[in-house]
VOPAGU-2260 file (C-alpha; in pm, 1 decimal, decimal comma):
REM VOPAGU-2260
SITE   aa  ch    i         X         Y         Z
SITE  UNK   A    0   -2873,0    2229,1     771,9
SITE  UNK   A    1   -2607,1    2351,0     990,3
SITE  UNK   A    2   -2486,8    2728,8     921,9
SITE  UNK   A    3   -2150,8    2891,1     944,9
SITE  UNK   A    4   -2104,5    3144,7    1195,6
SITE  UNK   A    5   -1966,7    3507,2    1043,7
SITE  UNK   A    6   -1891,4    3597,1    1431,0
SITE  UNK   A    7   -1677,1    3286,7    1493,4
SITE  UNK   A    8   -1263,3    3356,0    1500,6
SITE  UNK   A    9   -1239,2    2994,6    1278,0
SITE  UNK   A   10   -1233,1    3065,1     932,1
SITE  UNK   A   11   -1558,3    2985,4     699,4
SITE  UNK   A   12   -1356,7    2691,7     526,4
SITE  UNK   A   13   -1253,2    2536,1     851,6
SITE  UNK   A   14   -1620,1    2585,8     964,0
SITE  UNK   A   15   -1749,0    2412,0     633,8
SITE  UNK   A   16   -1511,3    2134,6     687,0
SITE  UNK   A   17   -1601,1    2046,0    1013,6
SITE  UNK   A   18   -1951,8    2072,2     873,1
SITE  UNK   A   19   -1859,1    1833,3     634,4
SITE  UNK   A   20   -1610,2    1612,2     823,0
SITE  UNK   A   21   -1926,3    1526,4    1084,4
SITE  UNK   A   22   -2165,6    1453,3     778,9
SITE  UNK   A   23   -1905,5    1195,9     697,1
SITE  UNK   A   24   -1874,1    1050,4    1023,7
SITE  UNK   A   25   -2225,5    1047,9    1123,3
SITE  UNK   A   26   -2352,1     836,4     800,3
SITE  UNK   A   27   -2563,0    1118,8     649,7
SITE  UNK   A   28   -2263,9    1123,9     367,6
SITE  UNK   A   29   -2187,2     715,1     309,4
SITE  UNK   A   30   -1937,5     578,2     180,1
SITE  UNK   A   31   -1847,5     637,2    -227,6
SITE  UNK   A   32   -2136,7     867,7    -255,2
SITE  UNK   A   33   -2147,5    1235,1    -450,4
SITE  UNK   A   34   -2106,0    1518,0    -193,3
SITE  UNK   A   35   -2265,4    1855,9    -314,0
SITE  UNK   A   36   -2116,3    2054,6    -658,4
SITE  UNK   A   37   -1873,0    2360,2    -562,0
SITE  UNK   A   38   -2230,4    2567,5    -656,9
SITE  UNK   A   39   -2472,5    2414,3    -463,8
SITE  UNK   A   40   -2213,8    2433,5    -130,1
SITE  UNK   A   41   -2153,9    2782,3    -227,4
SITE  UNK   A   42   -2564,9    2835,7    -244,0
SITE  UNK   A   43   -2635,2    2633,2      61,2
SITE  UNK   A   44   -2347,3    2784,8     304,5
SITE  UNK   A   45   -2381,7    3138,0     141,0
SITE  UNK   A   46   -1971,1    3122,8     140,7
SITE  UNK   A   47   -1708,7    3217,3    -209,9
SITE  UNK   A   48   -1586,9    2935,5    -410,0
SITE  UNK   A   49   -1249,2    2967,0    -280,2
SITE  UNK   A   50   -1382,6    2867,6      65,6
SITE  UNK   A   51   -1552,0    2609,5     -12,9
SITE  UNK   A   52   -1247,4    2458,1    -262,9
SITE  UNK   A   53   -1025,3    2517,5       5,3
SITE  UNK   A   54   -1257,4    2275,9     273,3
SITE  UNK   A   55   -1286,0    2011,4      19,3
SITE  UNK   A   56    -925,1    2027,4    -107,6
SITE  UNK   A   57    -821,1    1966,5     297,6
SITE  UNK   A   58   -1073,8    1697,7     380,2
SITE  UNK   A   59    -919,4    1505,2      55,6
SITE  UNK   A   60    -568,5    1537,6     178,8
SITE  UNK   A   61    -711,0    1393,7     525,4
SITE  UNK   A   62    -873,8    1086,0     320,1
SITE  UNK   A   63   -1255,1    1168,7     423,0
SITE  UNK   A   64   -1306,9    1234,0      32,6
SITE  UNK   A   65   -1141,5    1160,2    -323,9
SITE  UNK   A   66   -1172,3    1314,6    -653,1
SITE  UNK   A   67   -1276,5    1124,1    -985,7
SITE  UNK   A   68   -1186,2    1391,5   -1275,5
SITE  UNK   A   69   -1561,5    1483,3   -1478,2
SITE  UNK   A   70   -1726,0    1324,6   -1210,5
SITE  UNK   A   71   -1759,0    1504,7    -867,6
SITE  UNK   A   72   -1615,4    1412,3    -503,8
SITE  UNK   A   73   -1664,8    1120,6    -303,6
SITE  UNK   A   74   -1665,1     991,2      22,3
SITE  UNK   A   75   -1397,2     773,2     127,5
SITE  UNK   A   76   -1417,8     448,5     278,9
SITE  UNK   A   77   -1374,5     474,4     637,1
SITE  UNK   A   78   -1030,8     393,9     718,9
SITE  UNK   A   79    -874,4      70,6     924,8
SITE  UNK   A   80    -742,4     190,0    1220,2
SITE  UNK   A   81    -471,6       6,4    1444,5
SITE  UNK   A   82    -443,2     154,5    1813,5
SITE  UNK   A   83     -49,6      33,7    1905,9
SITE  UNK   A   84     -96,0     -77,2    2251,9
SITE  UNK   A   85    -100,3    -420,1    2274,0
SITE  UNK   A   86      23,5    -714,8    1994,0
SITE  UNK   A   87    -302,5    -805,5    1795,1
SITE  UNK   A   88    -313,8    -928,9    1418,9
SITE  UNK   A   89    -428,7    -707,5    1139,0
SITE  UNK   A   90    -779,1    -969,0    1120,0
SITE  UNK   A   91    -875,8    -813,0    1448,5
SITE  UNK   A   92    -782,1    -451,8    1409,0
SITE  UNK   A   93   -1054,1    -518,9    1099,7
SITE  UNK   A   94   -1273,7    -685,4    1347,2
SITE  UNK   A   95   -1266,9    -433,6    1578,3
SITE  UNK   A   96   -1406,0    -172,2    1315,2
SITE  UNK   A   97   -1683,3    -354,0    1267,4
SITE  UNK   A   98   -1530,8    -456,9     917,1
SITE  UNK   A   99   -1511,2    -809,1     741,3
SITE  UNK   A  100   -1102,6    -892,1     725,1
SITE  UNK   A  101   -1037,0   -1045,9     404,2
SITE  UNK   A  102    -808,6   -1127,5     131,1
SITE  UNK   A  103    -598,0   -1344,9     -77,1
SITE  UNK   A  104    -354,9   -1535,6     -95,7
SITE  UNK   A  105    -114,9   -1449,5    -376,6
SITE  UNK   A  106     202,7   -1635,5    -342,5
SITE  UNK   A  107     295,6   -1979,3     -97,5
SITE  UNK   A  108     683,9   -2093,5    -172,2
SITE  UNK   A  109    1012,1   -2186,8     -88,2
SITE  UNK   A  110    1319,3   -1975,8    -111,1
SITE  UNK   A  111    1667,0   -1900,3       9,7
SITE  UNK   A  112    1553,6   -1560,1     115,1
SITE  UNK   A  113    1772,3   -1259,5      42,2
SITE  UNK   A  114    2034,3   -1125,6     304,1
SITE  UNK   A  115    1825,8    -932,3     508,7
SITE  UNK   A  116    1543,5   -1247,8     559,4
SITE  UNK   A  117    1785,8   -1496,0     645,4
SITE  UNK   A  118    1921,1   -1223,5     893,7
SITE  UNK   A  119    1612,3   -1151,2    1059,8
SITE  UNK   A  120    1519,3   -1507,6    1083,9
SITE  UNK   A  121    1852,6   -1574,1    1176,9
SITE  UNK   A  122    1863,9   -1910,1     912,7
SITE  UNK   A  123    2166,5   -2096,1     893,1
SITE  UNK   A  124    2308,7   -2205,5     557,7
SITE  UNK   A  125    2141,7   -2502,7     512,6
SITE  UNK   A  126    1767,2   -2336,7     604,8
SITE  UNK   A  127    1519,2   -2245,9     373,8
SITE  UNK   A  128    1237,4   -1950,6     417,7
SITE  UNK   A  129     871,0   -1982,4     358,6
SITE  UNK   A  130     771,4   -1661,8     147,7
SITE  UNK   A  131     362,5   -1589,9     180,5
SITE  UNK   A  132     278,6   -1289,6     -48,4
SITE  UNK   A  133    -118,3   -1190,6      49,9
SITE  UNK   A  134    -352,8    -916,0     -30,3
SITE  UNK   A  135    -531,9    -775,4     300,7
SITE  UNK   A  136    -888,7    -644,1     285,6
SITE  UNK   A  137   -1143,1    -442,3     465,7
SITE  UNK   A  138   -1549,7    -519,6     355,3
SITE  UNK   A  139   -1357,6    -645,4      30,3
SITE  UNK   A  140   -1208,7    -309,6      22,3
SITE  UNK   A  141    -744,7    -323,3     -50,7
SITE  UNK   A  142    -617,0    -216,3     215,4
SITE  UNK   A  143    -277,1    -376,9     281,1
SITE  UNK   A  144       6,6    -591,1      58,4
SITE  UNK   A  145     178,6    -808,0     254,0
SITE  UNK   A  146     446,6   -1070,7     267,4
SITE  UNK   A  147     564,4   -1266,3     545,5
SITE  UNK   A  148     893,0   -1492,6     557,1
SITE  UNK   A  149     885,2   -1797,9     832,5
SITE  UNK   A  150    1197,5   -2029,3     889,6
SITE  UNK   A  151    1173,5   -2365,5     702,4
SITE  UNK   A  152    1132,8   -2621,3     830,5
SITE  UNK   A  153    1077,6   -2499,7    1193,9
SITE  UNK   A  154     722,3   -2365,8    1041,7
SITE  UNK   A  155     663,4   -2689,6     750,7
SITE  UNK   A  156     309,6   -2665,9     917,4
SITE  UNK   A  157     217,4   -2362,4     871,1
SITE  UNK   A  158     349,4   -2402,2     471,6
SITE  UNK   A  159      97,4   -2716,0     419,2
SITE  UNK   A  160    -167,2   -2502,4     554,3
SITE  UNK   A  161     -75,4   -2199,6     404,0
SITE  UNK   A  162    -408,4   -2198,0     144,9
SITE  UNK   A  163    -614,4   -2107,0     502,8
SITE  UNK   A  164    -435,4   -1775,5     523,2
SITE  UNK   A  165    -697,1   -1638,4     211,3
SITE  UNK   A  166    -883,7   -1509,9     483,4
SITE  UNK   A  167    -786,5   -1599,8     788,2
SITE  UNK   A  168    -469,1   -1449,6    1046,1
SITE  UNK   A  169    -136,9   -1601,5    1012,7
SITE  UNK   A  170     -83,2   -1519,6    1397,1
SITE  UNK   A  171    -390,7   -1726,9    1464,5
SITE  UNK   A  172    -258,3   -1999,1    1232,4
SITE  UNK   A  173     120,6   -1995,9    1403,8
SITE  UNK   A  174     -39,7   -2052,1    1737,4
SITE  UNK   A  175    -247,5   -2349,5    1668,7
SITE  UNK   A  176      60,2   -2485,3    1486,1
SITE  UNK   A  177     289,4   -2352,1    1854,2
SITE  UNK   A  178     468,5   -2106,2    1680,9
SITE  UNK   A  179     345,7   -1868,3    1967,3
SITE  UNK   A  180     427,7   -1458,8    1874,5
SITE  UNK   A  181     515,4   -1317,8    2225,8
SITE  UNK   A  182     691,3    -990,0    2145,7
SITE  UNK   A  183     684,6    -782,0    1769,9
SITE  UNK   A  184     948,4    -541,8    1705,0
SITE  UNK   A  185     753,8    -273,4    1442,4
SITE  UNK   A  186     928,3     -20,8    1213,0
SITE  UNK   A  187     714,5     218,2    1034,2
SITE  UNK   A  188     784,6     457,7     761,8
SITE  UNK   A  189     624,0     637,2     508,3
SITE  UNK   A  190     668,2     491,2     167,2
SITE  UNK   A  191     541,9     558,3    -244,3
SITE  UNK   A  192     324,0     282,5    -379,0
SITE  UNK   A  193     499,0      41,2    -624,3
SITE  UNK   A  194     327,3     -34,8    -934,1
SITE  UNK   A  195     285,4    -403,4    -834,7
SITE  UNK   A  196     119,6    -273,1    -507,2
SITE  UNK   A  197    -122,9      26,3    -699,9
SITE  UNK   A  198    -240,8    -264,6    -900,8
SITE  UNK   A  199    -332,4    -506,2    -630,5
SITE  UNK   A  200    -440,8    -225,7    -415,7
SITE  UNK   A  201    -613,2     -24,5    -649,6
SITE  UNK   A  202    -471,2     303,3    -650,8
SITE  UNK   A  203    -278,8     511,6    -803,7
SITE  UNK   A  204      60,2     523,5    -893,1
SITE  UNK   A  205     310,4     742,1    -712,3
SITE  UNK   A  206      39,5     757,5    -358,5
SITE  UNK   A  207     186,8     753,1     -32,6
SITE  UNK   A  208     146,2     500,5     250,2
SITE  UNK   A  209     298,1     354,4     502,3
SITE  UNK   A  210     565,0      69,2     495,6
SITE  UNK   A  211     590,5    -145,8     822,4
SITE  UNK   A  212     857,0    -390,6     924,1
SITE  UNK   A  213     797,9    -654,2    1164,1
SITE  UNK   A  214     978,3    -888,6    1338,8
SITE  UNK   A  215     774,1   -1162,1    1569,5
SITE  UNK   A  216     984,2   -1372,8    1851,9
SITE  UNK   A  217     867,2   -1688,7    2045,9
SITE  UNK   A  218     885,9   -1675,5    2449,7
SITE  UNK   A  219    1272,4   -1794,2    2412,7
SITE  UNK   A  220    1356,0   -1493,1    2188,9
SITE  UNK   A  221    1439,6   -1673,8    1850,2
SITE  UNK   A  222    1259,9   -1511,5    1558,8
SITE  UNK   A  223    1010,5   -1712,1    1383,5
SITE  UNK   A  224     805,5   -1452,2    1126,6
SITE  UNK   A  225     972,8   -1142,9     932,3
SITE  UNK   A  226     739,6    -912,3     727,8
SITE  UNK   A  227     729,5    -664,9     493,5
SITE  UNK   A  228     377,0    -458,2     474,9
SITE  UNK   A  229     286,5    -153,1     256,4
SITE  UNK   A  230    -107,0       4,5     362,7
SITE  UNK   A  231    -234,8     236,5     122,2
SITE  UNK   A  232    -295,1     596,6     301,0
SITE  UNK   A  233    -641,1     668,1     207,6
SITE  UNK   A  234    -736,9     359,4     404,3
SITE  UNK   A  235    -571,0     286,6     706,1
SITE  UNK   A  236    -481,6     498,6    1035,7
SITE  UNK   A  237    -198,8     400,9    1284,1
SITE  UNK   A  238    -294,5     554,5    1624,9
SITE  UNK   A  239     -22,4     559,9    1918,2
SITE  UNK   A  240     -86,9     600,9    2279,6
SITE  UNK   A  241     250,9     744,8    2485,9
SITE  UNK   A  242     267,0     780,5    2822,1
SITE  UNK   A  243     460,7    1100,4    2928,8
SITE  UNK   A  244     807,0     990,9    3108,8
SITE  UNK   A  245     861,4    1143,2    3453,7
């Protein structure tokens, strides 16, 4: 068992988290197990209880563990995360962790869209949207609610087939139908859960997350997908790569 070091500058909690934190990562702590009582850390690491409340209170605001009240604290499912340096669907971000990308398809259906949809899609009067409402997953884990909005009838195809999008990517889909993304504007902020989305996603009400807004265009620049995406925080990472300007 590794020890903390009394001579090190770091403080024993940081030490103890780190401890911790590479348990995690390595596998020796899986997923939705029991980590050590408060006592037995205390015993083991020969540290107060305030240090060691003070490690695990930090590596649950980081989303490496989570609390069940009477019952101890667990390890968190390893999160989703999307590096943001070229355009790839959410399926293959889930791919590329080694995950199973999942889901289901909630809602497939027909609207006029509300002001901002028919603006992004730039419909005309007469034009309809196609609303798809879908629940992502992760190894059957919630990750992600999403809902997408494609201009009717320019994408009719991709509404007959929409029952394929329970587990597959709508990106994929819209190419094989030659609705061909070529450049996504993103918008990300950070958001509160809804109580529609806790529900579906399974956690609880009032958690923070992140909100994205997309908008795909073809090669010619017309818009042909808007959507509207909340991610719950304890499971998914967005990781940018900048390039310092000279």
């Amino acid at each position: 068992m590794p020890t903390l070091e009394r001579t090190n500058p770091l403080p024993l909690y940081y030490q103890l988290k780190e401890v911790l934190k590479q348990q995690i990562r390595s596998g020796h702590l899986a997923p939705h197990t029991a980590i050590p009582s408060e006592p037995e850390l205390v015993t083991s690491y020969h540290v107060s209880r305030a240090t060691v409340r003070q490690a695990l209170s930090e590596l649950v605001h980081e989303g490496l563990l989570y609390r069940q009240h009477g019952k101890g604290t667990f390890v968190c499912e390893p999160r989703v995360q999307q590096t943001q340096s070229e355009l790839t669907s959410l399926t293959e971000e889930i791919q590329r962790r080694g995950k199973r990308p999942g889901g289901l398809l909630l809602v497939s259906e027909l609207i006029r869209g509300s002001e901002t949809v028919r603006k992004q899609l730039s419909l005309t009067d007469t034009e309809q949207a196609i609303r798809l409402e879908r629940l992502r997953t992760a190894d059957d884990i919630p990750i992600a609610h999403e809902v997408d909005y494609l201009p009717y009838p320019r994408a009719a195809s991709i509404y007959q087939r929409a029952k394929e999008l329970s587990d597959g990517s709508l990106y994929n889909l819209m190419n094989s139908e030659g609705l061909n993304p070529y450049i996504v504007e993103q918008k990300i902020r950070a958001g509160i859960v809804t109580v529609r989305e806790a529900e579906l996603l399974r956690i609880p009400p009032g958690e923070a997350g992140l909100r994205f807004t997309s908008i795909a265009f073809d090669l010619t620049g017309s818009p042909i997908e808007y959507s509207e995406t909340f991610f719950a925080g304890t499971q998914y990472d967005f990781h940018v790569t900048l390039r310092v300007a000279k």
